[in-house]
C-alpha positions in Angstrom: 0.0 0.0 0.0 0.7 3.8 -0.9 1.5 5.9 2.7 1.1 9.9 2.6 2.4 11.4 5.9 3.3 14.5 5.9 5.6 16.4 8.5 7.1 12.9 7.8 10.4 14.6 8.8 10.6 14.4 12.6 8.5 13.8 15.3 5.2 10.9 15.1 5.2 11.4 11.6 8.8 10.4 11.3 8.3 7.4 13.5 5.3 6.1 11.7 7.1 6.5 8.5 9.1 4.2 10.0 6.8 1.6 11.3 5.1 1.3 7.8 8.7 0.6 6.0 9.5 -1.6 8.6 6.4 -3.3 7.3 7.0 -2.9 3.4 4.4 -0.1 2.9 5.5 2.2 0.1 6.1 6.0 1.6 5.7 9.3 0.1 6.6 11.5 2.1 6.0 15.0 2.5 8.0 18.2 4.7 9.5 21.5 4.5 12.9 19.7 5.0 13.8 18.2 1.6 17.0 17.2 2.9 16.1 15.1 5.9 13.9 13.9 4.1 15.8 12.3 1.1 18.1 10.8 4.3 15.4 9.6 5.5 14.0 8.1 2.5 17.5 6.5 1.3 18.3 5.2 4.4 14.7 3.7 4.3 14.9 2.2 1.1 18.4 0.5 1.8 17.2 -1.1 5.1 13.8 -2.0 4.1 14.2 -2.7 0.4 10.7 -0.3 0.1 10.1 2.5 -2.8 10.1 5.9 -1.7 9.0 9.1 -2.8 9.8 13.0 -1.1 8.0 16.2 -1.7 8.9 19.2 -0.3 5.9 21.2 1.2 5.2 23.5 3.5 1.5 23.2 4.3 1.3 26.6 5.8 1.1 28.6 2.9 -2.0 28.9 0.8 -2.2 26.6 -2.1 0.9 24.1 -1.0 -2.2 20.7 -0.4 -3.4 21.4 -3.6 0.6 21.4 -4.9 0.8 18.5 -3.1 -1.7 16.3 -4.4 -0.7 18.0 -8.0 2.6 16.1 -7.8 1.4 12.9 -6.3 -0.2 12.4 -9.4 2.2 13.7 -11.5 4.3 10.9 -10.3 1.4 8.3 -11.2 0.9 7.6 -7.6 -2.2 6.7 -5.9 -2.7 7.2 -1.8 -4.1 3.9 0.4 -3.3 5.7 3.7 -2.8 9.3 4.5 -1.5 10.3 7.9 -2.1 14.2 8.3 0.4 14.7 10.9 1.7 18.3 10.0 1.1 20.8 12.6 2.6 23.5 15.0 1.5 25.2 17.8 1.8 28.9 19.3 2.3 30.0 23.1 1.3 33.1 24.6 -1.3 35.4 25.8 -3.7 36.0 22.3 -3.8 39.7 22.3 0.5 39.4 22.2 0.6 36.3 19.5 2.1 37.2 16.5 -0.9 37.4 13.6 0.9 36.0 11.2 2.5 32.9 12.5 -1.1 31.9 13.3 -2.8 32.4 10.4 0.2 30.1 8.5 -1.1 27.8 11.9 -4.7 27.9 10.8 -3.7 27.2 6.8 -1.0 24.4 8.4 -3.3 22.5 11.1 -6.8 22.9 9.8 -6.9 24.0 5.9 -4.5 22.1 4.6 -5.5 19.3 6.7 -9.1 19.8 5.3 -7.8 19.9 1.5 -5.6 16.8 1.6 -8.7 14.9 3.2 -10.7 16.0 0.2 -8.6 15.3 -2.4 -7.0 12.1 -1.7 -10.3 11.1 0.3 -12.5 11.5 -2.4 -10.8 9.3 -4.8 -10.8 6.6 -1.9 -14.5 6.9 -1.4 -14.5 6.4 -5.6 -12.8 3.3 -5.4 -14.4 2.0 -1.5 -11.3 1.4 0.5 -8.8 3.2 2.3 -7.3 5.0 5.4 -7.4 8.3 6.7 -5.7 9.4 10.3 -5.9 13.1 11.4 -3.1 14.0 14.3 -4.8 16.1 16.6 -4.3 16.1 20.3 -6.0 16.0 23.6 -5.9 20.0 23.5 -9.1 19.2 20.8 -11.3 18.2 24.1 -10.4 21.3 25.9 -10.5 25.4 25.6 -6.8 26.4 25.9 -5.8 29.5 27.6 -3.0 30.3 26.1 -2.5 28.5 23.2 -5.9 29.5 22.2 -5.9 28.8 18.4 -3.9 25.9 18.7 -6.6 24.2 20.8 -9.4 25.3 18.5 -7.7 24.1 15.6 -7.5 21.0 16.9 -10.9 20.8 18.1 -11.4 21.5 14.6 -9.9 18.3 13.5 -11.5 16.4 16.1 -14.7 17.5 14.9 -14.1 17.2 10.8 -12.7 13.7 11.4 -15.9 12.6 13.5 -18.2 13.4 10.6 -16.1 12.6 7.9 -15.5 8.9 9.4 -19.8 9.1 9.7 -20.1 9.4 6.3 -17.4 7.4 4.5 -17.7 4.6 6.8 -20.2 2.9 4.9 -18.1 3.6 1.7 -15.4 1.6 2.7 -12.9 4.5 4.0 -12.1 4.4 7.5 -11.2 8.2 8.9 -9.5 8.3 12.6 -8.4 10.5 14.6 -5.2 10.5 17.2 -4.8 12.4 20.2 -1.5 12.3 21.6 -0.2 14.4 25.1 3.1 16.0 25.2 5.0 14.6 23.0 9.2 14.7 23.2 9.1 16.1 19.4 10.2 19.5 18.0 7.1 20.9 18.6 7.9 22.5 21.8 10.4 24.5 20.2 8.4 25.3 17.2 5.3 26.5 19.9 7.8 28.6 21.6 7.0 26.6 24.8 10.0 26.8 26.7 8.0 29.2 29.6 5.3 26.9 30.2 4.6 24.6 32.6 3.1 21.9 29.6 5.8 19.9 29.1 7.6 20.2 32.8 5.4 17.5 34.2 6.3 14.4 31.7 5.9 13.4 27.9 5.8 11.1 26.1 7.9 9.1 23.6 7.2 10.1 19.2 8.4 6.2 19.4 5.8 4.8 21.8 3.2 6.9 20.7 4.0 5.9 17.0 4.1 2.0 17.9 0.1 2.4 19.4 -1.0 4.6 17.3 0.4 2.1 14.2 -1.4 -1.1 16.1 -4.6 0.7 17.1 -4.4 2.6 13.7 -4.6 -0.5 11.4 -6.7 -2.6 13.7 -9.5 -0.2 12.5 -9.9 1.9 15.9 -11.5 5.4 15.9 -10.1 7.7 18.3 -6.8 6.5 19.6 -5.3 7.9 22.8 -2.1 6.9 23.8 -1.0 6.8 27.6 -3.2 6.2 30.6 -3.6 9.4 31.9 -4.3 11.5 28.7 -7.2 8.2 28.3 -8.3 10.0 31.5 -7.9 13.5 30.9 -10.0 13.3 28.0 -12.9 11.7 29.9 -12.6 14.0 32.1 -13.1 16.5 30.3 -16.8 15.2 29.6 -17.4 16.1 33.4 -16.9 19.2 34.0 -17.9 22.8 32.7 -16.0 24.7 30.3 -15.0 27.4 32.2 -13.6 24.7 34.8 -11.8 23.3 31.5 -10.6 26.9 30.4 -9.2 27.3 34.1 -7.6 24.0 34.4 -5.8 24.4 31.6 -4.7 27.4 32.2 -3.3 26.2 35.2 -1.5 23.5 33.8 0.3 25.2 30.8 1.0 28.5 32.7 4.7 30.4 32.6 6.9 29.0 34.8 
């Protein structure tokens, strides 16, 4: 099978890219680093004897999922599995965030996100088989004081992913979502999250939360949370009032 992951450089996405050459899976894989990613791919391709393909993207800018998909089938290449794992997040107080970097957030987490599901998923509804995961995060079950459009966006997913897996269930496609805790990935640097409290208290492996998310993922599951107590974070979150949400959060991710 054909595997799409983008932000395939570092990170989950790098690990799952892994777990599906590991497996034979054919990878195309998609980043802003063009470099790592040819390393990646040759080192890949040597050890796993798997074809690879690399596209350089950077799904924050306007147009780049539709670029994307352009060049997929220039190559000829159809898509069994996408993985949208892309994604960045932004700390700080929202009247002080910088504008910019979260509207290339919004186009990055929840646009381009939208467009490759589209695109690719419309052509797997066409032929009635095939996998789509969406990397969101447990922020999508909360409000998020200070990293306020990074929790919506995610929400965002959370929600798309829901109704997309409603209605292309019964045409063969299975659409998940995963929601990961901290995570011991770049993403801390790239959210500028070296004041908070967020990732003082523990994280997670990329690797473990790869190998579950791989299992879980092609076993057919729906909403996969890794680690125990982000299983019951998320419950939780079914049990108390928003505003409680807003404030716990707050709590947790405040500056150190």
């Amino acid at each position: 099978m054909n595997v799409l992951i983008t932000g395939a450089s570092g990170g989950i996405g790098m690990e799952l890219a892994k777990l599906y050459a590991e497996k034979g899976h054919t990878l195309l894989l998609a980043a802003r680093s063009e470099e790592k990613l040819r390393e990646l791919a040759e080192e890949w391709t040597r050890k796993f004897t798997i074809e690879t393909h690399i596209f350089k993207s950077d799904l924050s800018k306007a147009g780049a999922a539709e670029k994307l998909y352009a060049e997929v089938k220039a190559k000829g290449l159809s898509v069994d599995i996408l993985i949208n794992n892309a994604g960045v997040g932004l700390f700080g107080e929202f009247h002080k965030t910088d504008l910019v970097k979260e509207q290339e957030m919004i186009q990055l987490n929840i646009t381009s996100l939208t467009e490759l599901s589209k695109l690719f998923g419309r052509e797997m509804v066409e032929a009635k088989q095939g996998k789509i995961l969406n990397v969101a995060s447990t922020a999508a079950f909360f409000p998020g004081p200070l990293m306020a459009v990074y929790y919506a966006s995610k929400a965002y997913v959370k929600s798309l992913t829901e109704a997309l897996d409603n209605e292309w269930s019964e045409h063969g496609v299975q659409v998940s979502g995963l929601y990961p805790g901290p995570t011991s990935t770049g993403f801390k640097d790239a959210a500028e999250l070296d004041n908070s409290k967020l990732f003082k208290n523990g994280t997670m492996k990329a690797e473990a939360v790869a190998k579950i998310t791989f299992i879980e993922f092609m076993n057919g599951k729906r909403q996969i949370i890794p680690g125990g107590m982000n299983k019951i974070q998320s419950k939780a979150s079914r049990l108390i009032s928003r505003k409680t949400a807003a404030n716990i959060v707050r709590k947790t991710q405040d500056r150190v």
